[in-house]
C-alpha positions as CSV (number, residue, x, y, z in Angstrom):
1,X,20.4,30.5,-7.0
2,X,21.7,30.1,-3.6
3,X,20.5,29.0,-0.2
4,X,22.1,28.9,3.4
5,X,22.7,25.1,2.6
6,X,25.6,26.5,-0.7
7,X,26.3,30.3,0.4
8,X,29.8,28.7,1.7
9,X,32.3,30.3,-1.0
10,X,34.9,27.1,0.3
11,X,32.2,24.3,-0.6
12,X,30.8,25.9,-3.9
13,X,33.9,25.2,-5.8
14,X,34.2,21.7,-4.8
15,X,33.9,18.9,-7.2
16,X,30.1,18.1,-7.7
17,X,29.0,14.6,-5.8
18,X,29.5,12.0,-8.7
19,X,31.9,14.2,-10.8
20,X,33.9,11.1,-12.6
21,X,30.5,9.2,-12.8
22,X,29.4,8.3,-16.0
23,X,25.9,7.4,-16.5
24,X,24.7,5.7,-20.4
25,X,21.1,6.7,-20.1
26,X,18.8,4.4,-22.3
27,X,15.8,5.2,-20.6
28,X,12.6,6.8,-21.9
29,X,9.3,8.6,-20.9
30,X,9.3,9.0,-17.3
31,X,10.1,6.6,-15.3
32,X,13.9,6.3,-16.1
33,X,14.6,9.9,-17.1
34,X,13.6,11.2,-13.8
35,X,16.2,8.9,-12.2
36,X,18.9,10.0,-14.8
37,X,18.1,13.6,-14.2
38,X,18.2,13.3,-10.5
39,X,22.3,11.8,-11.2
40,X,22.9,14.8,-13.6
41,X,21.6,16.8,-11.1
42,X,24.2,15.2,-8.6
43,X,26.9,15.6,-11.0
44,X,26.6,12.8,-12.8
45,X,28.0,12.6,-16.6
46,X,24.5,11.1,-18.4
47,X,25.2,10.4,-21.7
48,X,21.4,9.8,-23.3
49,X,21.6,7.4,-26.0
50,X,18.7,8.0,-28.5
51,X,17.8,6.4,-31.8
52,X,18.7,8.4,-34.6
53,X,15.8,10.7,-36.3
54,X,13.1,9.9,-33.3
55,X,14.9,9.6,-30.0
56,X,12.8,9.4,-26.9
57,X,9.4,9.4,-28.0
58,X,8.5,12.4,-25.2
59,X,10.1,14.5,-27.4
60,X,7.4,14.8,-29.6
61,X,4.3,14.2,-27.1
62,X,2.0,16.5,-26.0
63,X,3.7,19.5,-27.8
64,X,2.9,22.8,-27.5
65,X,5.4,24.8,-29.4
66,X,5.4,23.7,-33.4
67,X,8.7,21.4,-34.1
68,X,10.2,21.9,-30.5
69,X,10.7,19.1,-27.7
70,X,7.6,19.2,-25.8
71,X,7.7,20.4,-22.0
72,X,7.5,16.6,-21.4
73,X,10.9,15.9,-22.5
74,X,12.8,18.9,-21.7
75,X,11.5,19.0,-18.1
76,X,12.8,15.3,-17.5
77,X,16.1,15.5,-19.5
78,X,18.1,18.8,-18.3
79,X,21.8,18.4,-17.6
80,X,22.1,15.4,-19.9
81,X,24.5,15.0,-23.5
82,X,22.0,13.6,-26.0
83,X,24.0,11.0,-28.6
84,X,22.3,8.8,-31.2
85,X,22.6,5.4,-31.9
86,X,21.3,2.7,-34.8
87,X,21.7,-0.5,-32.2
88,X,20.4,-3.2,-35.0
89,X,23.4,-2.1,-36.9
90,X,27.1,-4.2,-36.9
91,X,28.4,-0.5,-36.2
92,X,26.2,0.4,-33.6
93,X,26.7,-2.6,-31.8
94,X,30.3,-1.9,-32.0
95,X,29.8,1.5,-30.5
96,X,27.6,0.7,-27.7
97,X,30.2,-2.4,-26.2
98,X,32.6,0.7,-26.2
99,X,30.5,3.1,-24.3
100,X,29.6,0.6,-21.9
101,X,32.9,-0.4,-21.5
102,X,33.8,3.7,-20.4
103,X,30.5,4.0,-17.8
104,X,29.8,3.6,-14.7
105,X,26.0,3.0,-14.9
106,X,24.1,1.4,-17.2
107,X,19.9,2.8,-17.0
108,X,17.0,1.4,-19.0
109,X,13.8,0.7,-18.9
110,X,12.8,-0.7,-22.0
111,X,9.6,-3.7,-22.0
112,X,10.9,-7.0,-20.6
113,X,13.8,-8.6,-22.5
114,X,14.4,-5.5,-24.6
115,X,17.9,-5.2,-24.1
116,X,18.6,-9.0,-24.0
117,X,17.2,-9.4,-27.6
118,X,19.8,-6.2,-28.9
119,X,22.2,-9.0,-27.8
120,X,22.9,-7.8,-24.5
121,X,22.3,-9.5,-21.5
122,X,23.7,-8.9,-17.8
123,X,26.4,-11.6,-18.8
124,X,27.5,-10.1,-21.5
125,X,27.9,-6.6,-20.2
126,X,29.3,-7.6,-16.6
127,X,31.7,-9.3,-19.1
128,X,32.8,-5.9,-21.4
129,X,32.9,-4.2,-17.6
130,X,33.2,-5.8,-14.6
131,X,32.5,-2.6,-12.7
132,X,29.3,-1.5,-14.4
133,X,26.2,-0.6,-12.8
134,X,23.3,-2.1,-14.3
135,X,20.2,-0.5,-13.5
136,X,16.4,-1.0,-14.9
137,X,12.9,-0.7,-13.9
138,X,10.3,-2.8,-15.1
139,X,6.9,-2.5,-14.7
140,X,6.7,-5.9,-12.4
141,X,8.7,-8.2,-11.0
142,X,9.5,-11.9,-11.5
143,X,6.4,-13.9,-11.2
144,X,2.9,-13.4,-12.6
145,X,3.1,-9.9,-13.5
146,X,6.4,-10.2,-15.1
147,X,5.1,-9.6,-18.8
148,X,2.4,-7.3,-18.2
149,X,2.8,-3.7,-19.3
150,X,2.9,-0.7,-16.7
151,X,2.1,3.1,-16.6
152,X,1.9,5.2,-14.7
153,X,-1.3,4.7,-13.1
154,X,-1.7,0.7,-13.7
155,X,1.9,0.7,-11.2
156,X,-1.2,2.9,-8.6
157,X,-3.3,0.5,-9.3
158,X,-1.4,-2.4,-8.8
159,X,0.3,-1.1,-5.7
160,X,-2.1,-0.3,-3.5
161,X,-2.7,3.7,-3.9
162,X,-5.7,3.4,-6.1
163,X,-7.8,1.5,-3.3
164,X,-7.2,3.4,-0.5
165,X,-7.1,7.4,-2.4
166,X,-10.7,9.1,-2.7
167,X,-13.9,9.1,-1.1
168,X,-16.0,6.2,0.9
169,X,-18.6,6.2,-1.4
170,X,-16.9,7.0,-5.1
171,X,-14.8,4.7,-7.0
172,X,-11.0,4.5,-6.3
173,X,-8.9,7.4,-8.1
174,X,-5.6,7.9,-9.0
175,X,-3.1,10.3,-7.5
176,X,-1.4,13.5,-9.8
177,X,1.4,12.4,-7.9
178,X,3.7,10.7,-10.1
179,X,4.3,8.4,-7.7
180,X,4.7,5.1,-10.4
181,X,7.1,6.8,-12.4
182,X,8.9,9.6,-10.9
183,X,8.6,7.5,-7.5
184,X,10.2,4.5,-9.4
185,X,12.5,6.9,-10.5
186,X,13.6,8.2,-6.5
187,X,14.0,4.7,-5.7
188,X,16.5,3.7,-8.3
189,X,18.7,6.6,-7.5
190,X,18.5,5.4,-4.4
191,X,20.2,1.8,-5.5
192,X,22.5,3.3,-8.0
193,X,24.0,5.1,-5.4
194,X,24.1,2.4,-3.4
195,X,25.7,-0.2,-5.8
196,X,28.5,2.3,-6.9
197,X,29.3,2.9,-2.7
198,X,29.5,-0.9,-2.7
199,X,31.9,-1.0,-5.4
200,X,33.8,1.5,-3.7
201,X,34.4,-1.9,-1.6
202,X,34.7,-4.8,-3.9
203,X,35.6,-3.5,-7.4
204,X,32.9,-5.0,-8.8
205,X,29.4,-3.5,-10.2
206,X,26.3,-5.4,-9.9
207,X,22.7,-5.9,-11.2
208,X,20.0,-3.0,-9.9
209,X,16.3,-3.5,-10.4
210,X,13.5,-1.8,-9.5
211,X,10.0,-2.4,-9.9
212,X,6.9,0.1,-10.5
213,X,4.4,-2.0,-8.8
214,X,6.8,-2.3,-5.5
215,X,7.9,1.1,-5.3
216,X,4.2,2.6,-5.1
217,X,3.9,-0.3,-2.7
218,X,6.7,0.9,-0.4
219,X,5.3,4.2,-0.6
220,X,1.8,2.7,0.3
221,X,3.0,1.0,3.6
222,X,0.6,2.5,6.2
223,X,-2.1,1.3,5.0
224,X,-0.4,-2.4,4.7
225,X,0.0,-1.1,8.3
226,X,-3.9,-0.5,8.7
227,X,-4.5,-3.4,6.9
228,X,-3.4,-5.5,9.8
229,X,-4.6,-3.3,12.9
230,X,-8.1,-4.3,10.9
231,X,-7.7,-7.6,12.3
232,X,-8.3,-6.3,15.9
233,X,-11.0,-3.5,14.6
234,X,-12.3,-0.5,13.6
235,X,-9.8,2.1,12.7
236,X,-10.3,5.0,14.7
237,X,-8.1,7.7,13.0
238,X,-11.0,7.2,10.0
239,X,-13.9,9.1,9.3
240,X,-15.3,6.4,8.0
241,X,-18.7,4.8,9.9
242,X,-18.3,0.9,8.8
243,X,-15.1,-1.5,8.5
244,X,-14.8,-4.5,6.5
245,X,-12.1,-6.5,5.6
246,X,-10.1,-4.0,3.9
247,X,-8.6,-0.7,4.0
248,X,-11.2,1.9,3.3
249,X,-10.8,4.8,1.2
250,X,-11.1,7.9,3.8
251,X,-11.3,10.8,1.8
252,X,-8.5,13.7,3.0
253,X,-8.2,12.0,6.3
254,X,-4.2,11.8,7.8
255,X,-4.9,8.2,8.8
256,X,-2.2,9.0,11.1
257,X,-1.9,9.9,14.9
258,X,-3.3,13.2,14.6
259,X,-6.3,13.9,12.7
260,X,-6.3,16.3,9.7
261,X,-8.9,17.8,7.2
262,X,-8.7,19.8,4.0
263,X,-11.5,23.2,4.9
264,X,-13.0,25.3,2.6
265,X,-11.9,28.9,2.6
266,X,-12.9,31.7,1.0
267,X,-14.0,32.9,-1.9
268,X,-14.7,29.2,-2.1
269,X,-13.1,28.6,-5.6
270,X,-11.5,25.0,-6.4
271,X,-8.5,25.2,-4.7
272,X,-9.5,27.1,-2.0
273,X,-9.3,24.7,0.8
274,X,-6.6,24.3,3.6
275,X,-5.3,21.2,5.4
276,X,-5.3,21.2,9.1
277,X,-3.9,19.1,11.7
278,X,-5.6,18.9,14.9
279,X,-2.5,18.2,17.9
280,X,-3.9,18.0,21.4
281,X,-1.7,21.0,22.2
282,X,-3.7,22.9,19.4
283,X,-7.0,22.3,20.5
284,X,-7.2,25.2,22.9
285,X,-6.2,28.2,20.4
286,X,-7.9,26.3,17.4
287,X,-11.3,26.7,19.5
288,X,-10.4,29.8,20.8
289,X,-9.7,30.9,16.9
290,X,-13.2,29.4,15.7
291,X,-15.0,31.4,18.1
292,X,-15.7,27.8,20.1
293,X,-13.7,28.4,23.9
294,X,-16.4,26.3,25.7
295,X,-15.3,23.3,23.7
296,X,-11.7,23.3,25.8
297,X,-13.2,22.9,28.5
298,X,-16.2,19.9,27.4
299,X,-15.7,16.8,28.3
300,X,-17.3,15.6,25.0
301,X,-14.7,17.8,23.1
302,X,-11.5,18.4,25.8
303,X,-9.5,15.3,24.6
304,X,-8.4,13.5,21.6
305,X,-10.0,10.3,22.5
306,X,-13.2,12.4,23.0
307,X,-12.7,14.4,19.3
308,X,-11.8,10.8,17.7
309,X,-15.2,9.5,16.7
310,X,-16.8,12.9,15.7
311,X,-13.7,14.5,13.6
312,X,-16.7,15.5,10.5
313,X,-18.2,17.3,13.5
314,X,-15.3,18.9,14.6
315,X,-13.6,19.9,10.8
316,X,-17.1,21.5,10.2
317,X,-16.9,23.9,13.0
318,X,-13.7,24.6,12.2
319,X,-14.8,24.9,8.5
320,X,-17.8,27.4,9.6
321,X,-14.8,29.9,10.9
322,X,-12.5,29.4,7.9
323,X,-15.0,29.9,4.9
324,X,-15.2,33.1,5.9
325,X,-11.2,33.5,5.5
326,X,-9.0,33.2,2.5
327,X,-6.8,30.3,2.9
328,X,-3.8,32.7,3.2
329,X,-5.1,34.4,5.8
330,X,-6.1,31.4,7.5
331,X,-2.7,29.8,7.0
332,X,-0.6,33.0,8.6
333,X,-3.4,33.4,11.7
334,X,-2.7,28.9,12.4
335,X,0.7,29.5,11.9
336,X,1.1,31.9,14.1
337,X,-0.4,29.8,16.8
338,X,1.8,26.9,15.6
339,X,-1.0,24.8,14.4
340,X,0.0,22.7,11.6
341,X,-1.9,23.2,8.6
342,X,-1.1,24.3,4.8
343,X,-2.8,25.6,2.0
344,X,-3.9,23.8,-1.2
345,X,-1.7,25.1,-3.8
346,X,-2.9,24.7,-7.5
347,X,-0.5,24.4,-10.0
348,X,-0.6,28.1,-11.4
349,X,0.2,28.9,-8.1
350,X,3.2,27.0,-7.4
351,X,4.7,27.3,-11.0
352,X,4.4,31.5,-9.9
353,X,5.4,31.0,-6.3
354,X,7.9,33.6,-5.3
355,X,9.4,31.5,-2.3
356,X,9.9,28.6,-4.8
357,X,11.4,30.7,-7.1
358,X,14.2,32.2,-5.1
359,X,14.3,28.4,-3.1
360,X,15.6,27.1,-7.0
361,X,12.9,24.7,-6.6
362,X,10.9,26.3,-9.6
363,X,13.7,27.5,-12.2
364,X,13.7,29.1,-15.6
365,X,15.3,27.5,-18.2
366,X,16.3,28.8,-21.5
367,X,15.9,26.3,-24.4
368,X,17.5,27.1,-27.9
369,X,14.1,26.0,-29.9
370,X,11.4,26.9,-27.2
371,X,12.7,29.8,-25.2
372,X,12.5,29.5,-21.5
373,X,10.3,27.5,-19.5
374,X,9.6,26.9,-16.4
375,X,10.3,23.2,-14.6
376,X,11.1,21.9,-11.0
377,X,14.6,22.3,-9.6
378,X,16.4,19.5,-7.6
379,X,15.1,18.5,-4.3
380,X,18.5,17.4,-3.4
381,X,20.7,19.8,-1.5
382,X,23.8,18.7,-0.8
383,X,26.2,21.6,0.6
384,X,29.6,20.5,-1.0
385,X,27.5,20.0,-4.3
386,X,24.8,22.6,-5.8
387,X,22.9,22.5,-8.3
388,X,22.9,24.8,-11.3
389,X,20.0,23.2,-14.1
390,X,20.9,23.4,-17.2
391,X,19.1,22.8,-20.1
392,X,18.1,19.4,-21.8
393,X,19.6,18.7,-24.8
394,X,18.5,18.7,-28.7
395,X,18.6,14.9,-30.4
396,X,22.3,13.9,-31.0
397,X,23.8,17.1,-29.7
398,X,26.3,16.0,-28.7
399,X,27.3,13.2,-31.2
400,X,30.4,14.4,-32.2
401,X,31.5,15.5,-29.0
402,X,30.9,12.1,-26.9
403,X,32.2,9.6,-29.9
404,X,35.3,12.0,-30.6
405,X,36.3,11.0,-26.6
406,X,36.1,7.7,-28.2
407,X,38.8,8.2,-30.1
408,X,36.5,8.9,-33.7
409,X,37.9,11.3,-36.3
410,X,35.4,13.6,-37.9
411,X,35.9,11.8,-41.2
412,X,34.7,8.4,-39.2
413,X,31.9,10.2,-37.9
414,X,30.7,11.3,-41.5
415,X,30.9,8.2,-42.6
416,X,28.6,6.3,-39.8
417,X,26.0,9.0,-40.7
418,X,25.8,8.4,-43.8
419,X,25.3,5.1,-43.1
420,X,22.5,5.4,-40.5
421,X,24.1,4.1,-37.3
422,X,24.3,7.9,-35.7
């Protein structure tokens, strides 16, 4: 699948971005395979290291297809080499100082001390190579927390999305964003990639952590933001009637500079509602659209400042015009008057989406036990560096293929199987 960004026949045969990158993946669930996919998406050789008969334990969750790796792992694992490894073993120990030794990134994300008690510490591998990337997430950071255990939705809790996501009067609610996990995920690419451009500088790797609770803080800042503007009042941009001394949940309000609502359209089924942003410059065709001109010209309703402490009364005209409209319909006639706004997309509806489809950001993937499915392509577009997904692997694929570069003969090989260390 192509795009204007990778159409360039010049660019497409170029190395991919971290071609000569290799990755030792020893992450699990979520949190840490979405990171590792996102550097196998880039190019990235990610070796998964799994142990032997189980592997991660997504492989077996929430199945759907009788003895095949459920949608949970194969939709977080593509474009990886799946090996298997006994690590409380003499052997395996042995094995795993020489893969570190060969990668450029170490990933985990095992429970607090995890990989110290395997014998391992940041000493100890900085020592086997000096130029390794060491990379984890953890639930928490040093302090308090350090111990605790995270998921996904403790790390919304715990970072400030649970708070302020829902309505005034219900109780806080968590987000189908994945933004504890996959988020966690974004942001340690982020410092992977940063710590191998710094070695591109000083020869040396370095230490990497990220923690769940601080990531879905950093992607919580605005409402730190209105947590201070509450010290000189009332925050305008809510709906909201009353102000304590804390951020209140505001129900689909932007929160921002401009004022948005999700509407109700018709035939008035779940996800039949559109979001729409009110600009000052889109006052005048939005009334005009709602059947409402007078109101461009009403000093109670001409200007933002005016609009700003009745928005419920203003989304509810606009709400009277677009009930009678399918959200489609809605979303081409706003469009075309350049008034921001988009459609609530359930999640039959984007995994069908035609646009998405021929974007690559939906892709079909066949799979050797399940057939095809259906999972998210990569966000990333890079020019010099597309991305073609490929399917995840099965549990020790590719055994004999990574410990062969080792220098292992097949005889060798037999021999640590039968012996339980692969």
């Amino acid at each position: 699948m192509t795009d204007a960004l990778t159409t360039d026949a010049a660019t497409t045969d170029a190395p991919k971005a971290l071609a000569g990158v290799r990755v030792l993946d020893m992450t699990h669930v979520q949190s840490g395979p979405s990171a590792t996919q996102l550097l196998a998406w880039l190019g990235a050789d990610v070796i998964k290291l799994e142990a032997p008969g189980r592997g991660d334990i997504t492989r077996s969750q929430l199945r759907d297809v009788p003895d095949a790796d459920s949608l949970y792992f194969t939709m977080l694992n593509c474009n990886k080499r799946s090996i298997t490894l006994n690590m409380k073993t003499p052997q395996g120990k042995g094995l795993f100082k020489q893969l570190v030794s060969r990668s450029d990134v170490l990933v985990e994300n095992f429970g607090p001390g995890v990989i110290d008690r395997f014998g391992f510490p940041w000493e100890v591998l900085r020592d086997l190579n000096p130029r390794l990337v060491y990379a984890s997430i953890k639930g928490f950071g040093p302090g308090r927390y350090a111990d605790f255990k995270a998921y996904e939705v403790i790390a919304q809790a715990m970072g400030g999305s649970m708070a302020t996501t829902g309505f005034e009067d219900g109780p806080p609610l968590a987000t189908g964003a994945q933004i504890g996990d996959s988020g966690t995920g974004v942001h340690l690419v982020a410092a992977v990639l940063a710590a191998l451009y710094q070695r591109t500088q000083t020869g040396r790797g370095q230490r990497v952590r990220v923690a769940m609770q601080e990531a879905v803080l950093n992607l919580c800042r605005v409402k730190l933001r209105d947590q201070q503007r509450l010290t000189h009042g009332p925050l305008g941009e809510y709906p909201n009637e009353q102000f304590g001394d804390e951020v209140p949940r505001s129900g689909n309000a932007s929160g921002g500079g401009q004022p948005g609502w999700a509407v109700r359209c018709a035939p008035g089924g779940p996800n039949d509602y559109i979001y729409v942003i009110v600009q000052p410059q889109g006052w005048k065709p939005l009334a005009q659209l709602i059947g409402r001109p007078e109101l461009v010209t009403d000093e109670a309703w001409a200007t933002p400042e005016a609009r700003l402490s009745k928005l419920d009364k203003m989304f509810a005209l606009v709400e009277e015009w677009t009930e009678r409209h399918t959200k489609w319909e809605v979303m081409d006639v706003l469009n075309a008057h350049d008034i921001p706004c988009g459609p609530i997309l359930s999640t039959r509806e984007l995994i069908d989406d035609g646009t998405l489809a021929d974007l690559g950001a939906v892709v079909e993937v066949e799979h050797p036990q399940r057939g095809s499915f259906r999972t998210v392509g990569s966000p990333l577009r890079l020019s010099d560096s597309p991305v073609d997904v490929r399917r995840p692997p099965l549990l020790g694929e590719h055994n004999d293929e990574v410990y062969s570069e080792l220098g292992y003969t097949a005889k060798q090989l037999d021999g640590l199987r039968s012996i339980g260390v692969i």
